[in-house]
C-alpha positions as CSV (number, residue, x, y, z in Angstrom):
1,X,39.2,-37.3,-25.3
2,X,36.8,-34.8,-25.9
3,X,33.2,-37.1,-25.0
4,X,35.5,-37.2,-21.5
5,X,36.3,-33.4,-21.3
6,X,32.2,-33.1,-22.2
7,X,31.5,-35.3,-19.7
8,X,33.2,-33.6,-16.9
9,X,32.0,-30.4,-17.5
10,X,28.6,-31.8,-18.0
11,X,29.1,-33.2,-14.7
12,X,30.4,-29.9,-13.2
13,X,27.7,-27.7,-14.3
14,X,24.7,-30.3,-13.1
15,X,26.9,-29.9,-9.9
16,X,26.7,-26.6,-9.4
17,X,23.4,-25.8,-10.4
18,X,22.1,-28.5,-7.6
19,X,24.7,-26.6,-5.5
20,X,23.3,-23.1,-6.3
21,X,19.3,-23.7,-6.2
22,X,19.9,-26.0,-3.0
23,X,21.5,-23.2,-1.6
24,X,18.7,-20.9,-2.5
25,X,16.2,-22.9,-1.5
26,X,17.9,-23.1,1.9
27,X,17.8,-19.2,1.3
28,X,14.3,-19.3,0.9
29,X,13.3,-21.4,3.7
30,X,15.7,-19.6,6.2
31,X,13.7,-16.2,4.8
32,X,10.2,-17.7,6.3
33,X,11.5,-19.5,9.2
34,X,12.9,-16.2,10.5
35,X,9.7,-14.3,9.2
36,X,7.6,-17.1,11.7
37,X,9.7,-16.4,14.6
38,X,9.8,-12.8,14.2
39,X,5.7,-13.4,14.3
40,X,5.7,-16.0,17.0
41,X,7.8,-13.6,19.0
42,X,6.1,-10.6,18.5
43,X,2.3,-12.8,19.7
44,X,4.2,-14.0,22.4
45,X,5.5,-10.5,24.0
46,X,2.7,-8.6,23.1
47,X,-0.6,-10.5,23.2
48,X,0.1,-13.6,25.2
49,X,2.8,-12.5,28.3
50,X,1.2,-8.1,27.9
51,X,-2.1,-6.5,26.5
52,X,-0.1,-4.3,24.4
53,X,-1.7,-5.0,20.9
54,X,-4.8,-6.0,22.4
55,X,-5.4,-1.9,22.9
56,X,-4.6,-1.4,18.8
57,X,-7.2,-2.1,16.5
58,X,-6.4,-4.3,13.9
59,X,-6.4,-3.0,10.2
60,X,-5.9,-6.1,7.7
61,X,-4.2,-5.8,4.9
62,X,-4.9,-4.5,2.0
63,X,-3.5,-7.0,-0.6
64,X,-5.1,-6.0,-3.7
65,X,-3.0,-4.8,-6.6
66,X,-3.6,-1.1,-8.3
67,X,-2.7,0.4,-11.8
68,X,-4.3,3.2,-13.4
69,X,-4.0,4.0,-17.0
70,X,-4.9,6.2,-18.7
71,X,-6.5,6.3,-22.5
72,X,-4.2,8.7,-24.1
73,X,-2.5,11.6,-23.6
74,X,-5.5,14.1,-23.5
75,X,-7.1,12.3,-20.9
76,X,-3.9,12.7,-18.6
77,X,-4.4,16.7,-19.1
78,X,-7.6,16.5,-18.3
79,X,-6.8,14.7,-15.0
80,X,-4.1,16.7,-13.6
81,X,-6.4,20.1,-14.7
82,X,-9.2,18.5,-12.6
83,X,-6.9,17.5,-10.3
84,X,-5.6,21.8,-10.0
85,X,-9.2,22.8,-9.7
86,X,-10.0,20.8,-6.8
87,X,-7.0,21.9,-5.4
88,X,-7.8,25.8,-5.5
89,X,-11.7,25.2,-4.2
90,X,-10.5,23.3,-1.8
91,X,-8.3,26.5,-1.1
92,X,-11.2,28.8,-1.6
93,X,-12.9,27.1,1.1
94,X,-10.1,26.6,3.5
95,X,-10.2,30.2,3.6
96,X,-11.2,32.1,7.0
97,X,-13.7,34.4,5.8
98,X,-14.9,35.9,8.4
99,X,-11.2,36.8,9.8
100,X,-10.0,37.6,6.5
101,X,-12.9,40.6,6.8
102,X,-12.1,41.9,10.0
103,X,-8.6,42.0,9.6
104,X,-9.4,44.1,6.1
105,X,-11.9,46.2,8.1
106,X,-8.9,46.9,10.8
107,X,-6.6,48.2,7.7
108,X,-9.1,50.1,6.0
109,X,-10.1,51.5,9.5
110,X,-6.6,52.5,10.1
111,X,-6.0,53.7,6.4
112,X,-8.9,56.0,6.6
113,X,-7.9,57.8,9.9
114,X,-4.5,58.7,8.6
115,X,-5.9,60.3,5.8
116,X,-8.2,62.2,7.8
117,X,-5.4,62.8,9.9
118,X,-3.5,63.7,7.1
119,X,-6.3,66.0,5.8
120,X,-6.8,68.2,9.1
121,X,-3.2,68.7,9.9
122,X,-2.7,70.4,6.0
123,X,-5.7,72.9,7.0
């Protein structure tokens, strides 16, 4: 009774796990069908019937892979303080000089004259 019971649940599991990856595989292929007509459609409406992408440039893909590590924990300080430093020369530079002294020479203009206004009124 029990090789039987084995049996059919043997049989049931191989079943469903043809079931299942079938049905995944369907899955899969449904995925890139789709993905091809989306593609096929998009060429046909706007390179074939308009010049609509022909007006783009065309940037491939950039299919490359990145990680950065980093050596220990010392060398990740270092980075990010780098990192800040660039960040306030870059500030330094983005500065307006030139404005920034003109609108200080307008303050210090104005400044001045109400303390000499200041200073003649008293006397």
């Amino acid at each position: 009774m029990g090789g039987r019971i084995h049996g059919f649940l043997g049989g049931v599991l191989l079943t469903s796990a043809l079931t299942y990856y079938t049905g995944e595989y369907f899955k899969k292929n449904q995925q890139f069908i789709s993905h091809q007509l989306r593609v096929s459609d998009n060429t046909i409406n706007n390179r074939i019937l308009s010049d609509h992408d022909l007006k783009k440039e065309l940037i491939p893909i950039d299919k490359r892979i990145g990680a950065t590590t980093r050596v220990n924990f010392s060398e990740t300080c270092k980075d990010i303080w780098n990192d800040e430093i660039i960040k306030m020369v870059n500030w330094v530079y983005g500065i307006n000089w030139y404005q920034w002294g003109l609108t200080a020479d307008k303050k210090l203009l104005s400044i001045s004259d109400k303390i000499a206004n200041s200073i003649t009124e008293k006397k």
